[in-house]
N, CA and C atoms as a LAMMPS dump frame, in Angstrom:
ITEM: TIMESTEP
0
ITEM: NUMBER OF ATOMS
249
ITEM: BOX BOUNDS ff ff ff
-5.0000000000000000e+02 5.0000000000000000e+02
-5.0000000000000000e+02 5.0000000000000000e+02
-5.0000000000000000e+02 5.0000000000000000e+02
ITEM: ATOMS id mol type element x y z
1 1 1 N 268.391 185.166 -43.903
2 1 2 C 268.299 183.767 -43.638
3 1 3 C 268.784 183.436 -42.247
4 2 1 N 269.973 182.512 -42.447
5 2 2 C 269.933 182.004 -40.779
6 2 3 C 271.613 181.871 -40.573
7 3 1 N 272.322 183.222 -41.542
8 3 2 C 273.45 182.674 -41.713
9 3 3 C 273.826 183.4 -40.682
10 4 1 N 275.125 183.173 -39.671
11 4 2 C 275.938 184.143 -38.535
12 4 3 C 275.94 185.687 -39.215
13 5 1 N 275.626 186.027 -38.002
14 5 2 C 275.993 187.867 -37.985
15 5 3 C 276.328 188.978 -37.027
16 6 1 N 276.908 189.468 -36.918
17 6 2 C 277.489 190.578 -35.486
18 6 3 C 277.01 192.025 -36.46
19 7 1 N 276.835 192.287 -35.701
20 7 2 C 276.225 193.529 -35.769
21 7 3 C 276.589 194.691 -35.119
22 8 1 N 277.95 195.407 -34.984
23 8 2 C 278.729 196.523 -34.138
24 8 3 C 278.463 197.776 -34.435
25 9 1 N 277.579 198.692 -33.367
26 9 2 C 277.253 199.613 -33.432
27 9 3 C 278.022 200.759 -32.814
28 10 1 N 278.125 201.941 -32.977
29 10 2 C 278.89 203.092 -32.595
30 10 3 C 277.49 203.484 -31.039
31 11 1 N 278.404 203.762 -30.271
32 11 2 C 277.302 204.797 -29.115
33 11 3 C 277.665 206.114 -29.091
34 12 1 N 278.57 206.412 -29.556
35 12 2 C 278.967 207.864 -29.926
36 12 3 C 278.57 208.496 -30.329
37 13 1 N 277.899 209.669 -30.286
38 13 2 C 277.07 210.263 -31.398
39 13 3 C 278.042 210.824 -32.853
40 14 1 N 277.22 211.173 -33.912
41 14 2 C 278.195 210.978 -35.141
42 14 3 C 278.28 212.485 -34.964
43 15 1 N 279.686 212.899 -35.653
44 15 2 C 279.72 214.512 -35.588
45 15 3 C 279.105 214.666 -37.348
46 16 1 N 278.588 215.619 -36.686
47 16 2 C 278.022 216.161 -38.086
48 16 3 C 278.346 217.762 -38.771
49 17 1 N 277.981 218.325 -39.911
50 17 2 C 278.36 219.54 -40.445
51 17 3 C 277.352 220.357 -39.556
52 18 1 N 276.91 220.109 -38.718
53 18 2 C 275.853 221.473 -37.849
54 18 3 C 274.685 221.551 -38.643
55 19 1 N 274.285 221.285 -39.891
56 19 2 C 272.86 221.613 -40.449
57 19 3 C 271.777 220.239 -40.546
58 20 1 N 272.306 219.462 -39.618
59 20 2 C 271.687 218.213 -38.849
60 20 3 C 271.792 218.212 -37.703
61 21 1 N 271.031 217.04 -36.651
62 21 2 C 270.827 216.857 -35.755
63 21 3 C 271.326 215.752 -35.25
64 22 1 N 272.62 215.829 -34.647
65 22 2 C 273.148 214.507 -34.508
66 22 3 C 272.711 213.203 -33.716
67 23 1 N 271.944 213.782 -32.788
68 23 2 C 270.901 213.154 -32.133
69 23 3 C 270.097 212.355 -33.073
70 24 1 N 269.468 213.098 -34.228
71 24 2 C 268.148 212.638 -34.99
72 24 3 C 269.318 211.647 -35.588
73 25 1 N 269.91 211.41 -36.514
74 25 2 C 270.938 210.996 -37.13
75 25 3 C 271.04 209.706 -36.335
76 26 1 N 271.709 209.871 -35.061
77 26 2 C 272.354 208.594 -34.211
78 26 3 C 270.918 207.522 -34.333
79 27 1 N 269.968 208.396 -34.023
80 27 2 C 268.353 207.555 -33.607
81 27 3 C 268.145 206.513 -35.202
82 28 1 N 268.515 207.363 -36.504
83 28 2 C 268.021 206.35 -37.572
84 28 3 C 269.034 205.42 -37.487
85 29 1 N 270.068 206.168 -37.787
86 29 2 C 271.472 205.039 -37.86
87 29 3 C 271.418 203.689 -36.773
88 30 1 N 270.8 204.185 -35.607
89 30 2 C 270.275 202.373 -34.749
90 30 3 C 269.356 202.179 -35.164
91 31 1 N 268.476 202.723 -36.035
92 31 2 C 267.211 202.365 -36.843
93 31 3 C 267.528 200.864 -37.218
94 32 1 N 268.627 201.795 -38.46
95 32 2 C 269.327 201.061 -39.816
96 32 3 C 270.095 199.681 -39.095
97 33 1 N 270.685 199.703 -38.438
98 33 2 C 271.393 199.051 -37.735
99 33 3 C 270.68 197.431 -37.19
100 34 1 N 269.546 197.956 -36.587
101 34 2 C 268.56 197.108 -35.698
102 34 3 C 267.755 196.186 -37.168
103 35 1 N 267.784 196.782 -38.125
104 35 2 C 266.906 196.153 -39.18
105 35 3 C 268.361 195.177 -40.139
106 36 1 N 269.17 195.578 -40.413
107 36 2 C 270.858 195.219 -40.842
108 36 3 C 270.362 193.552 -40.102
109 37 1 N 270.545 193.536 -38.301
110 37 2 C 270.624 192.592 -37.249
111 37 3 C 269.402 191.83 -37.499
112 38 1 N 268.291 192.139 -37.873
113 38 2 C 267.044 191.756 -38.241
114 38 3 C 267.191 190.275 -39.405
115 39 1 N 268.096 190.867 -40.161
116 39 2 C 268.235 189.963 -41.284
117 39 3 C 268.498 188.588 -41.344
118 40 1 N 269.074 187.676 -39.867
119 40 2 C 269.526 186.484 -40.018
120 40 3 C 269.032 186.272 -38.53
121 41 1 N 268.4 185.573 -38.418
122 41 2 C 267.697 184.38 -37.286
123 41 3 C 269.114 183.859 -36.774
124 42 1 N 270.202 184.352 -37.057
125 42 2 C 271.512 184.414 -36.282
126 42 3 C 272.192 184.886 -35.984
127 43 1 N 271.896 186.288 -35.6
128 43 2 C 272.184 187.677 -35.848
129 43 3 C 272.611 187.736 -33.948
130 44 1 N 273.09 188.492 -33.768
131 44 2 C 273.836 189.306 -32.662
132 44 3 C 274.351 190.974 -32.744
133 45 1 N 273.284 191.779 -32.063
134 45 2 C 274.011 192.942 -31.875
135 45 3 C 274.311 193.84 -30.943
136 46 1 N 275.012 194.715 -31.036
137 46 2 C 275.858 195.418 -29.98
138 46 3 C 276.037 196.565 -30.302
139 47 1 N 275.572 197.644 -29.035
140 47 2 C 275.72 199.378 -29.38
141 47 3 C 277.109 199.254 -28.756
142 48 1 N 277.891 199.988 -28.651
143 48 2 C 279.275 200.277 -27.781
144 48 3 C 279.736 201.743 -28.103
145 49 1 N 278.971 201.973 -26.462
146 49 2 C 278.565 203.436 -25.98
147 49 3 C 280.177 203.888 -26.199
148 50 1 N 281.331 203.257 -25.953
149 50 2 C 282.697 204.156 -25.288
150 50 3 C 283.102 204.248 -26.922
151 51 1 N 282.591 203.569 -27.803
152 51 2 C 283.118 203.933 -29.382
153 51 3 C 282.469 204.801 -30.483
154 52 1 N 283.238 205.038 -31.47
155 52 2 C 282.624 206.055 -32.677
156 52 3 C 282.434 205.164 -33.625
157 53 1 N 282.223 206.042 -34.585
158 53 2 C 281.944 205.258 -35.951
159 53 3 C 283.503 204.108 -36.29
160 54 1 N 284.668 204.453 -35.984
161 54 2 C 285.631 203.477 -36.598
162 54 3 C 285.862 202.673 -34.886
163 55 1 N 285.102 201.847 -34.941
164 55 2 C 284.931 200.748 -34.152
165 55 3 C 286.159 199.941 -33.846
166 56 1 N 286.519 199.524 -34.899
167 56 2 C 287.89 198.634 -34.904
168 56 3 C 289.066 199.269 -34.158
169 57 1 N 288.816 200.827 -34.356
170 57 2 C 290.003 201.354 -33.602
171 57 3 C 289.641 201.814 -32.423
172 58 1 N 288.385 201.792 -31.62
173 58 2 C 287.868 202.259 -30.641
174 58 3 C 287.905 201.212 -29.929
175 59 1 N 287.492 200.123 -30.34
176 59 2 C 287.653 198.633 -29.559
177 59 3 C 287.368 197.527 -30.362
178 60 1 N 288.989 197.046 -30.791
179 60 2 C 289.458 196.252 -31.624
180 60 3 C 288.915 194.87 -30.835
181 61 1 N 289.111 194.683 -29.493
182 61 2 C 288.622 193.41 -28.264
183 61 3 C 287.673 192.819 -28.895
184 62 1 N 286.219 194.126 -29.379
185 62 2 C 285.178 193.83 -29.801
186 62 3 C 284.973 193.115 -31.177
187 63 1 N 285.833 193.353 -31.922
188 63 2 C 285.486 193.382 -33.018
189 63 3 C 285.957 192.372 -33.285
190 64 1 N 287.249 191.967 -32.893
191 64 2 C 287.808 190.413 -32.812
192 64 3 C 286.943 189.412 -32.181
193 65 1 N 286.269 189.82 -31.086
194 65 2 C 285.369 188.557 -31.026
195 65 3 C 284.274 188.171 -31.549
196 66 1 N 283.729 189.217 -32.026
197 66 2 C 282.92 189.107 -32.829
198 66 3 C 283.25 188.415 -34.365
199 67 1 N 284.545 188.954 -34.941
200 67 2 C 284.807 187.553 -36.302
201 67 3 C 285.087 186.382 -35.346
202 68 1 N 285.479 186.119 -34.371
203 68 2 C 285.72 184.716 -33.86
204 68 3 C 284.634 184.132 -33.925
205 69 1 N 283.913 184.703 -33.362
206 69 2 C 282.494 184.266 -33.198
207 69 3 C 281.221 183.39 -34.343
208 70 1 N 281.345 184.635 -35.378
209 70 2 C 280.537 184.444 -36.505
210 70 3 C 281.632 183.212 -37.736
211 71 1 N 283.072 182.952 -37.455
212 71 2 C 283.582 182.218 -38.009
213 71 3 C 283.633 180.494 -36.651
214 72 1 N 283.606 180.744 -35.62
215 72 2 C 283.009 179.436 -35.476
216 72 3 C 281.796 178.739 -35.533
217 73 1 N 280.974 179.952 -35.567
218 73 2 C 279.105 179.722 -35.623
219 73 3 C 279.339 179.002 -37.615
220 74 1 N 279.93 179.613 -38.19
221 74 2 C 280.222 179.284 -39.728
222 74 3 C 280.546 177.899 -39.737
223 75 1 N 281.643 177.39 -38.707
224 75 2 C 282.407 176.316 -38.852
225 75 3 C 281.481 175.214 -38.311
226 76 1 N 280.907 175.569 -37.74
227 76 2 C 279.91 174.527 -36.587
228 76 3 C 278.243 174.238 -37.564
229 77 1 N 277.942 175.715 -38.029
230 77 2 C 276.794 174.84 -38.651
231 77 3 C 276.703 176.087 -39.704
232 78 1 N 277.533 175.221 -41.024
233 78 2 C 277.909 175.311 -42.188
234 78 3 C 275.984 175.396 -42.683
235 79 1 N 276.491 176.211 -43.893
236 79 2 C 274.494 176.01 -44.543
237 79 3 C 274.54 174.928 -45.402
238 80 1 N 273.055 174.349 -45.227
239 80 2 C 272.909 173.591 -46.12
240 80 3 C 273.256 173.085 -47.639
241 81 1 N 273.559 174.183 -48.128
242 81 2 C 274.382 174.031 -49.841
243 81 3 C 275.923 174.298 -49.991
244 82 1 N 276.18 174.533 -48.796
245 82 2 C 277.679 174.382 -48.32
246 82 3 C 278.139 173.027 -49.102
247 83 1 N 279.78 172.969 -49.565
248 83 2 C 280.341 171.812 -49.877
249 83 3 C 281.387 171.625 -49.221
Protein backbone atom coordinates (compact mmCIF):
# COMPACT_ATOMS: atom_id res chain seq x y z
CA UNK A 1 0.00 0.00 0.00
CA UNK A 2 1.23 3.45 0.73
CA UNK A 3 2.28 2.88 4.23
CA UNK A 4 6.20 4.33 5.23
CA UNK A 5 9.09 2.01 4.61
CA UNK A 6 13.07 1.95 4.76
CA UNK A 7 14.45 -0.58 3.31
CA UNK A 8 18.39 -1.27 4.67
CA UNK A 9 20.44 -3.27 2.66
CA UNK A 10 23.89 -4.98 3.43
CA UNK A 11 26.77 -4.13 0.51
CA UNK A 12 28.89 -6.64 1.95
CA UNK A 13 28.90 -9.67 0.41
CA UNK A 14 27.32 -12.52 2.68
CA UNK A 15 29.94 -15.15 3.80
CA UNK A 16 28.85 -18.28 2.90
CA UNK A 17 29.71 -22.26 3.61
CA UNK A 18 31.85 -22.32 0.12
CA UNK A 19 29.22 -24.62 -1.75
CA UNK A 20 27.57 -21.27 -2.97
CA UNK A 21 28.37 -18.34 -4.68
CA UNK A 22 28.40 -15.44 -2.67
CA UNK A 23 28.26 -13.22 -5.42
CA UNK A 24 25.10 -15.18 -6.90
CA UNK A 25 23.55 -14.99 -3.34
CA UNK A 26 24.32 -11.07 -2.76
CA UNK A 27 22.64 -10.54 -6.54
CA UNK A 28 19.13 -12.37 -5.30
CA UNK A 29 19.23 -11.07 -1.83
CA UNK A 30 19.05 -7.24 -3.70
CA UNK A 31 16.63 -9.11 -5.79
CA UNK A 32 14.53 -9.83 -2.61
CA UNK A 33 15.24 -6.66 -1.18
CA UNK A 34 14.29 -4.32 -4.27
CA UNK A 35 10.80 -6.22 -4.45
CA UNK A 36 10.44 -6.04 -0.08
CA UNK A 37 10.93 -1.76 -1.23
CA UNK A 38 8.49 -2.38 -4.09
CA UNK A 39 5.70 -2.93 -1.69
CA UNK A 40 4.62 0.64 -0.49
CA UNK A 41 4.35 3.72 -2.88
CA UNK A 42 6.34 4.96 0.29
CA UNK A 43 9.06 2.99 0.35
CA UNK A 44 12.80 4.19 0.54
CA UNK A 45 15.83 2.11 -0.04
CA UNK A 46 19.38 1.87 0.68
CA UNK A 47 22.40 -0.62 -0.16
CA UNK A 48 25.27 0.35 2.45
CA UNK A 49 28.33 -0.85 0.75
CA UNK A 50 30.69 -0.27 4.24
CA UNK A 51 28.01 -2.78 6.11
CA UNK A 52 27.12 -6.61 6.54
CA UNK A 53 24.21 -8.33 7.17
CA UNK A 54 23.85 -6.90 11.05
CA UNK A 55 23.36 -3.39 9.88
CA UNK A 56 22.46 -1.90 13.16
CA UNK A 57 25.87 -2.67 14.31
CA UNK A 58 27.68 -1.67 11.17
CA UNK A 59 25.86 1.65 11.05
CA UNK A 60 23.52 2.27 13.76
CA UNK A 61 23.51 6.46 12.16
CA UNK A 62 21.61 4.59 9.46
CA UNK A 63 19.31 2.81 10.94
CA UNK A 64 18.24 5.46 13.40
CA UNK A 65 17.31 7.63 10.75
CA UNK A 66 15.67 5.64 9.04
CA UNK A 67 13.00 4.73 12.22
CA UNK A 68 12.99 8.57 12.56
CA UNK A 69 12.01 8.84 9.40
CA UNK A 70 9.30 6.19 8.73
CA UNK A 71 7.86 7.27 12.37
CA UNK A 72 7.44 10.90 11.30
CA UNK A 73 6.20 9.98 7.70
CA UNK A 74 3.60 7.73 10.24
CA UNK A 75 2.92 10.81 12.34
CA UNK A 76 2.33 13.23 9.45
CA UNK A 77 0.13 11.14 7.25
CA UNK A 78 -1.48 8.60 9.48
CA UNK A 79 -3.71 5.99 7.05
CA UNK A 80 -6.92 6.44 6.45
CA UNK A 81 -8.55 3.85 9.08
CA UNK A 82 -6.19 5.13 11.55
CA UNK A 83 -8.03 6.37 14.90
Amino acid sequence: GDLPLEVLSAGKPMETTGETDPTEISQIWEKLQRDLASRSTQSKHQTLEDAGHFIQNDRPDVVIDAILRVVEQAKNDPPPNAK
